[in-house]
FIFIPA-492160 format. One line per 3 residues: their letters; for each residue x, y, z of N, C-alpha, C. Coordinates in steps of 0.05 Angstrom, whole numbers, plus 32768, in hexadecimal, padded with zeros to 4 digits. Layout:
residues N
A = X Y Z X Y Z X Y Z; ...
***
This chain:
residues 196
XXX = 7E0C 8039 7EEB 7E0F 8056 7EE9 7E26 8061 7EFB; 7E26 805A 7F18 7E46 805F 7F29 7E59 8055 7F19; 7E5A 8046 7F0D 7E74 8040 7F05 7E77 8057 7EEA
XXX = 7E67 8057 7ED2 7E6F 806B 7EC7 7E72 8087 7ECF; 7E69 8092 7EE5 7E6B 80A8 7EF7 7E86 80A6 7EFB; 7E92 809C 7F06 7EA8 809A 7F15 7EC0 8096 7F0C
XXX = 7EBF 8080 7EF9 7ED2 8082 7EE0 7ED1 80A5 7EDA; 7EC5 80B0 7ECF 7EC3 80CF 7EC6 7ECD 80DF 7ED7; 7EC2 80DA 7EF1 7ED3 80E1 7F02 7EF2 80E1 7F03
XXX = 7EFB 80C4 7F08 7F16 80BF 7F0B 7F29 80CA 7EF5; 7F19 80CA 7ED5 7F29 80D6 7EBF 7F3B 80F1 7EC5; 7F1D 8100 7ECC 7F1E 811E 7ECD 7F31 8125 7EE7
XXX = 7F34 811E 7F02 7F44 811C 7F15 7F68 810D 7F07; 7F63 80F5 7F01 7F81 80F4 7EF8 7F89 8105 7EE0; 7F78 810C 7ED5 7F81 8124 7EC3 7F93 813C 7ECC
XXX = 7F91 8148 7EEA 7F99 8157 7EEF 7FB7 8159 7EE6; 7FC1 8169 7EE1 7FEB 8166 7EE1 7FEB 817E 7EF2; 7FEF 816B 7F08 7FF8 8179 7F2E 8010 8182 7F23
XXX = 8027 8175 7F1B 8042 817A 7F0E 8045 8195 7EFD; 802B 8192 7EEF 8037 81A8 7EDA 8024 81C3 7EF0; 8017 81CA 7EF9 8014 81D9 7F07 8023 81E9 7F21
XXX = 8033 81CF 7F2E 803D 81DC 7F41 8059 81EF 7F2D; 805B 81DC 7F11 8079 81E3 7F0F 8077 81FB 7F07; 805C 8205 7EF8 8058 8228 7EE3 8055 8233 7EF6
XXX = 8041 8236 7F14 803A 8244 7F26 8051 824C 7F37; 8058 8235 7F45 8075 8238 7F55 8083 8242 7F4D; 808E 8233 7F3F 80B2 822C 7F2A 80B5 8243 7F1A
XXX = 8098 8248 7F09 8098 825C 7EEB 80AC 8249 7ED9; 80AA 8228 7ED4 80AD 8220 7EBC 80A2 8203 7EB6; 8094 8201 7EA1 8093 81EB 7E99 8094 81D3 7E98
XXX = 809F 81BB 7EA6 80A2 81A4 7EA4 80AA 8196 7E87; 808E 81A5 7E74 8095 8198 7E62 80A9 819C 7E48; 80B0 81B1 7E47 80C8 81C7 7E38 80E3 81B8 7E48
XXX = 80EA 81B0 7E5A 8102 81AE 7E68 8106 8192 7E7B; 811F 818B 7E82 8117 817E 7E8C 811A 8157 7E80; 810D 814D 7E8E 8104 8133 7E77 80EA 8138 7E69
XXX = 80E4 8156 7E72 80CA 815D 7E64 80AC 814D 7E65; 80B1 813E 7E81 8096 8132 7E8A 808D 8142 7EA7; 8071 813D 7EB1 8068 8151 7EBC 806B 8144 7EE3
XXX = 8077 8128 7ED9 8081 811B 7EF5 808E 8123 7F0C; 8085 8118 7F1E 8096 811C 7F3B 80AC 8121 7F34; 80BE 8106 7F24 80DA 8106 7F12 80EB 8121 7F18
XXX = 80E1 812A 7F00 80E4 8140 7EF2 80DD 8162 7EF6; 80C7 815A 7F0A 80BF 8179 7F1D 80D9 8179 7F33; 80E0 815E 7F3C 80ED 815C 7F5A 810B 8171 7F42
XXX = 811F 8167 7F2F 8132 816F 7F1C 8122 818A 7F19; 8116 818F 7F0C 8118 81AE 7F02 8109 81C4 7F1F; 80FA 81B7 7F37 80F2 81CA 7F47 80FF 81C6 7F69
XXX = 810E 81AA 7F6D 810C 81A7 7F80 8105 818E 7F8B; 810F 818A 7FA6 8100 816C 7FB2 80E8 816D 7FB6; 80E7 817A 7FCD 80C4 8183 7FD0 80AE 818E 7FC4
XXX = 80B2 8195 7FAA 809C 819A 7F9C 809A 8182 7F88; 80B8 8172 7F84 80B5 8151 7F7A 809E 8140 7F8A; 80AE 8145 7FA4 8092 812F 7FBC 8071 8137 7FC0
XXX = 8079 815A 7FB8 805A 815E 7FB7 8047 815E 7F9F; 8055 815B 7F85 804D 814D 7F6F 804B 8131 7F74; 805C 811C 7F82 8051 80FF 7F84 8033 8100 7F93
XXX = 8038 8106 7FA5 8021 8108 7FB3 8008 810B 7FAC; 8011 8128 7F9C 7FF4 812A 7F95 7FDF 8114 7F80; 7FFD 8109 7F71 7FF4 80FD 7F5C 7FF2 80DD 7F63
XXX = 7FF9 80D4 7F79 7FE7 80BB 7F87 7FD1 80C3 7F93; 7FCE 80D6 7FA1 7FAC 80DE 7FA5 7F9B 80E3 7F97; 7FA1 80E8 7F7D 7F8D 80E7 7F5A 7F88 80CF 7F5D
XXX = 7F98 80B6 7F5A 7F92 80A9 7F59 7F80 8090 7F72; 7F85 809F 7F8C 7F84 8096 7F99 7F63 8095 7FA5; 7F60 80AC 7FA1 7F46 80B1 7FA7 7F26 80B5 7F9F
XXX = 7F2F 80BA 7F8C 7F18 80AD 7F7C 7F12 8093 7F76; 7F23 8082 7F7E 7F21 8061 7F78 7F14 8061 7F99; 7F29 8063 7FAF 7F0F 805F 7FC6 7EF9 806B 7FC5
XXX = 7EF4 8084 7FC3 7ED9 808D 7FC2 7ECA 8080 7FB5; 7ED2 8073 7FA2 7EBA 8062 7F8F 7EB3 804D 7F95; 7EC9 8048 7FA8 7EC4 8026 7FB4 7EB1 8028 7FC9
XXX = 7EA3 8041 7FD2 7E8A 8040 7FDD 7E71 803D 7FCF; 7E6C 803C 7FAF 7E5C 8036 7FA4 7E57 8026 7F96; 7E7A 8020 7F8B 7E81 8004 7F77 7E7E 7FEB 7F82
XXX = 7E71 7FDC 7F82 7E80 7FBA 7F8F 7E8A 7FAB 7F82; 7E81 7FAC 7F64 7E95 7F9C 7F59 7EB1 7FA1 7F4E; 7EBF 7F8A 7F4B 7EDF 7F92 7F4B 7EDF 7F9D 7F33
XXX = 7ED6 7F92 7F26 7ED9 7F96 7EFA 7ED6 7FBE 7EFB; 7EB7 7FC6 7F0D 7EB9 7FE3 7F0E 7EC7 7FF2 7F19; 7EDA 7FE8 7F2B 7EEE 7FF1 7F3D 7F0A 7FF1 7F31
XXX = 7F11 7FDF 7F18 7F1D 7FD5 7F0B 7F23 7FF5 7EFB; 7F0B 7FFA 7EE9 7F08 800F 7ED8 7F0A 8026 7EDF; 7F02 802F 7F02 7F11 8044 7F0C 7F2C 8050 7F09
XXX = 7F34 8032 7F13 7F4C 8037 7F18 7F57 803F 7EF9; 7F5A 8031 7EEE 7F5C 8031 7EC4 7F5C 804E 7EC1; 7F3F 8053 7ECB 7F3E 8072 7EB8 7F4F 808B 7ED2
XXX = 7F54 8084 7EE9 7F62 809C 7EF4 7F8D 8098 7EDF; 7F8C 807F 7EE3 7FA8 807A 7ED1 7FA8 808E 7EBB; 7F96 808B 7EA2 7F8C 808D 7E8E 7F86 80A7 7E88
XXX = 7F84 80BC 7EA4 7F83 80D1 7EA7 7F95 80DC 7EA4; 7FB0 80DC 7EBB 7FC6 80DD 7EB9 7FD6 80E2 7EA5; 7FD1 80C1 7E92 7FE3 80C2 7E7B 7FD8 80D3 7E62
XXX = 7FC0 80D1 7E5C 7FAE 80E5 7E4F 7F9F 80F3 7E54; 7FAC 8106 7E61 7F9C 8119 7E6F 7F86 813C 7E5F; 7F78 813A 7E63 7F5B 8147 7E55 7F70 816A 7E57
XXX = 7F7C 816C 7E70 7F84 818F 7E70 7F9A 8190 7E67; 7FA4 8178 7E52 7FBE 8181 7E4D 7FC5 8172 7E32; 7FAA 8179 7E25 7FAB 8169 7E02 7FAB 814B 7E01
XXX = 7F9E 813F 7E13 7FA4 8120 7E11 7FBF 8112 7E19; 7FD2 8125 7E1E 7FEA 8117 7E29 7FE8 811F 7E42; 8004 8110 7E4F 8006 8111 7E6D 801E 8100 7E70
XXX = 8023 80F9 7E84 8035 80EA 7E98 8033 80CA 7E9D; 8046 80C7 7EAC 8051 80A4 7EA4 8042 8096 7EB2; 8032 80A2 7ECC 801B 809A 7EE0 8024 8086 7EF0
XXX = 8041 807F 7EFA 8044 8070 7F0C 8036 807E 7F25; 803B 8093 7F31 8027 809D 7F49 8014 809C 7F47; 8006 809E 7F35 7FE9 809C 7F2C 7FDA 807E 7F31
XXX = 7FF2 8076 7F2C 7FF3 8052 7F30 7FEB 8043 7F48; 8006 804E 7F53 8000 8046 7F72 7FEC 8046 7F7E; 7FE2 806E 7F7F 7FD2 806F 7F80 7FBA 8061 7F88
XXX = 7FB4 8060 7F69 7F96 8055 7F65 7F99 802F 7F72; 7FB2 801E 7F68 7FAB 8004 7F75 7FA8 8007 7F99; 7FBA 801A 7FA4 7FBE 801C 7FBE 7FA1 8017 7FC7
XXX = 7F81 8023 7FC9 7F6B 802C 7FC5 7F62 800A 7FC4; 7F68 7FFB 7FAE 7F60 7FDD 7FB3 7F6C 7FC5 7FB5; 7F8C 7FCA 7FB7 7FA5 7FBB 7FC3 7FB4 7FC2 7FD1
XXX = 7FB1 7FCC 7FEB 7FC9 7FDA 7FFC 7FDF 7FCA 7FF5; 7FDF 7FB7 8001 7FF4 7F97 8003 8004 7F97 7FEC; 7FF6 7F8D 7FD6 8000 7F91 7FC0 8012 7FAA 7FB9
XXX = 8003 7FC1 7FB9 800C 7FD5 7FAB 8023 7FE0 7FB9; 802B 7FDB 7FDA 803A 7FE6 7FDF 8051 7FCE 7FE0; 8051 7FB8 7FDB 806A 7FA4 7FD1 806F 7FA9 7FB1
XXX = 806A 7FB2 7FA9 806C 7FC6 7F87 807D 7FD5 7F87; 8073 7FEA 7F9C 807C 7FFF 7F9D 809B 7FFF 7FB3; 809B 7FF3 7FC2 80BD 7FE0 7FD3 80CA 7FDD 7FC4
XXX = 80BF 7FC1 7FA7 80D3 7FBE 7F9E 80DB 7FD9 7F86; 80CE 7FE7 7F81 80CF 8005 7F70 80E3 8011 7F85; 80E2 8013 7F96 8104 8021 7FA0 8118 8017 7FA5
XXX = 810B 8001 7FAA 8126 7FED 7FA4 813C 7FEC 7F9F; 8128 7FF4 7F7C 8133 7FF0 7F65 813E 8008 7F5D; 8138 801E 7F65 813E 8040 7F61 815F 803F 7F6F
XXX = 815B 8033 7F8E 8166 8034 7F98 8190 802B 7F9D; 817C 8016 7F84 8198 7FF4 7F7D 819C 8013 7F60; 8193 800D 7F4C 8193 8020 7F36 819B 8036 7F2C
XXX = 8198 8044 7F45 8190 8068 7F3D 8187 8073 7F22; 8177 805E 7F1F 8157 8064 7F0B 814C 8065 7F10; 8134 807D 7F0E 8116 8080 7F1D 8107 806C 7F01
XXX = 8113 806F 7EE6 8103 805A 7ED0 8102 8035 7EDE; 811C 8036 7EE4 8119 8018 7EE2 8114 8018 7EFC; 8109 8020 7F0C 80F9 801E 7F2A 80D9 801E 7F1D
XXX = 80D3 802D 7F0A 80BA 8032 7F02 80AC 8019 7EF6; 80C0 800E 7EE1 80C4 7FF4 7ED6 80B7 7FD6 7EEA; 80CF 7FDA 7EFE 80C5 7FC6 7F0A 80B5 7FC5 7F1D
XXX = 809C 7FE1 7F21 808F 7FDE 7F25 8079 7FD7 7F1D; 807B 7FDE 7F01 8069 7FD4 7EF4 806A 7FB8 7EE6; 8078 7FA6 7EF3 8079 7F86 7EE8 8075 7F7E 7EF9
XXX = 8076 7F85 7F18 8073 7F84 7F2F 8059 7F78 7F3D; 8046 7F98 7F33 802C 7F9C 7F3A 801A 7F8A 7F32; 8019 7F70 7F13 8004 7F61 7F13 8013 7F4A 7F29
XXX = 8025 7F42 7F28 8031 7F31 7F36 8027 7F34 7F58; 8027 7F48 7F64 801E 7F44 7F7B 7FFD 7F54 7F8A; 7FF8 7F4F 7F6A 7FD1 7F49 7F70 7FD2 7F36 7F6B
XXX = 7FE3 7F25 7F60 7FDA 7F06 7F61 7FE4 7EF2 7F85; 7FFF 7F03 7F87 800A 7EF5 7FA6 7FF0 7EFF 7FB9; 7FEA 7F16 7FBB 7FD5 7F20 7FD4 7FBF 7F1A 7FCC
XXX = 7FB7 7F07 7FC3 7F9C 7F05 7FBD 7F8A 7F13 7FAB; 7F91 7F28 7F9C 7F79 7F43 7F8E 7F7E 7F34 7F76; 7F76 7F1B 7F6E 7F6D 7F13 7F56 7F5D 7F1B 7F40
XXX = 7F4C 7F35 7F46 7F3D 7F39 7F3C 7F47 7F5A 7F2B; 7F5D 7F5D 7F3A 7F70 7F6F 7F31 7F88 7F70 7F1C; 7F86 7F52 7F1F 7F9F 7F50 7F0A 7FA1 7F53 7EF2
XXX = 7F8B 7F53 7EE7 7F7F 7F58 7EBE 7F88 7F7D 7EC2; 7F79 7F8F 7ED4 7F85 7FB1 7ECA 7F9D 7FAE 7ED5; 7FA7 7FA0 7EE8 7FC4 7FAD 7EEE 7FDE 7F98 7ED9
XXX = 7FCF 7F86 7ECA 7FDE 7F7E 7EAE 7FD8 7F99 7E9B; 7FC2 7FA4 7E9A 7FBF 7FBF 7E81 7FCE 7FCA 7E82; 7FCF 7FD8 7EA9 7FE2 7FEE 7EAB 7FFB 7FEB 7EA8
XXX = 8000 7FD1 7EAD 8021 7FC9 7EB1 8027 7FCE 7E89; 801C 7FC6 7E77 801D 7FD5 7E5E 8022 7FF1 7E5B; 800D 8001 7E68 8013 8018 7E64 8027 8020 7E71
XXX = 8031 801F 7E84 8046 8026 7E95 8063 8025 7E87; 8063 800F 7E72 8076 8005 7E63 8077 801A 7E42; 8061 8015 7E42 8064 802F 7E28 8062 8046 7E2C
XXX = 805D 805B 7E48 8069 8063 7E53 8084 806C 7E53; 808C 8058 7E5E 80AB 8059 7E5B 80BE 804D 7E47; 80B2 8050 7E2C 80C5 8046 7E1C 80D9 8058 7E17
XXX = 80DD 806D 7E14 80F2 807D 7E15 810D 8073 7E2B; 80F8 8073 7E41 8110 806D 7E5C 811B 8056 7E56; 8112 8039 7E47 8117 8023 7E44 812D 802A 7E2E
XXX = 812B 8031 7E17 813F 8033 7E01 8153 8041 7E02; 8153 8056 7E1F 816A 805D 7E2B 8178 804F 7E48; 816D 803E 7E49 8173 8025 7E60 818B 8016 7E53
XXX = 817F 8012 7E3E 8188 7FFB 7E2E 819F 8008 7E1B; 81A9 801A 7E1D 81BA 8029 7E0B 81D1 8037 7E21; 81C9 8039 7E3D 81D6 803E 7E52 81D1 8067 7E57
XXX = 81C8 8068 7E4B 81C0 8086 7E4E 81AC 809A 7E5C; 819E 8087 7E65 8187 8089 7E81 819B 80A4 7E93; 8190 80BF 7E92 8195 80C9 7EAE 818D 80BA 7ECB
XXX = 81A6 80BC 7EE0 81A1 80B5 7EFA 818D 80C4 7F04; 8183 80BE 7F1D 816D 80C5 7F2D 8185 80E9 7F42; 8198 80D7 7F40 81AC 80EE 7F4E 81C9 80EB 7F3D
XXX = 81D5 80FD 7F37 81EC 80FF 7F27 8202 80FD 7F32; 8210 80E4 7F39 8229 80E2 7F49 8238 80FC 7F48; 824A 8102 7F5B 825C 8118 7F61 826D 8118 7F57
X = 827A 812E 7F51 829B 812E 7F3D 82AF 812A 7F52
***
């Protein structure tokens, strides 16, 4: 019964779009009308700012973040801790306050593994800036975090992690197929727009 509690839980919490709220309340626009038209850190940080970008990441690793520990006070097993995590992702990307759609849920991501892979999740997330960093693609930083993440639940030990963070690393990918078929075509906007 905790575990289906909590799952319901985690749905309805990653459901939130922190993004699209700060952007109508603050901003007075949309995210999704403009923009790359997703409700991401991305895309809040471009149409509102840095800081309301960082305070959209934020918030949206603590969706995910916290409801997975909190549950891990009642969950013991990994498989139900597994499904937490699943359904705060799951939230994110299909989110209940916003017609079933949502966002690409890398923060959501982190998030939620951070909660039962620090180790892991934050060598994911290194090489994710890395890669932003080498790049100036926040996609193909996102990318390799998500090919990343089963790979080092298997180096740190969280074996028992590596079946959802193979799911997510799927979703994360379909996700971003847009960003991929503009990767691959050379047309990916930078993360920052070189200077004239």
């Amino acid at each position: 019964m905790s575990v289906i509690v909590w799952t319901v839980i985690a749905y309805i919490l990653g459901s939130i779009p922190f993004g699209l709220v700060i952007a109508k309340s603050i901003c007075h626009i949309d995210p999704r009308l403009d923009g790359s038209r997703n409700t991401g850190a991305t895309n809040i940080a471009r149409l509102c700012g840095t800081k309301f970008g960082i305070a959209t990441l934020v918030l949206d690793i603590l969706k995910g973040f916290l409801p997975v520990l909190m549950s891990s006070a009642w969950i013991e097993s990994d498989l139900g801790l597994s499904l937490v995590v699943l359904a705060a992702i799951v939230g994110h990307v299909s989110s209940c306050f916003m017609g079933f759609r949502g966002g690409k849920a890398v923060a959501t991501t982190i998030g939620a593994f951070l909660a039962v892979s620090p180790w892991g999740t934050i060598f994911s997330a290194a090489l994710c800036l890395g890669t932003v960093a080498l790049s100036g693609h926040v996609s193909m930083g996102s990318l390799t975090f998500a090919l990343a993440l089963p790979v080092f639940m298997l180096l740190t030990g969280n074996f028992a992690y590596v079946p959802v963070a193979l799911v997510v690393m799927i979703i994360l990918f379909w996700r971003h197929k847009e960003n991929i078929y503009r990767l691959a075509r050379g047309e990916e906007n930078p993360w920052l727009k070189p200077k004239a």
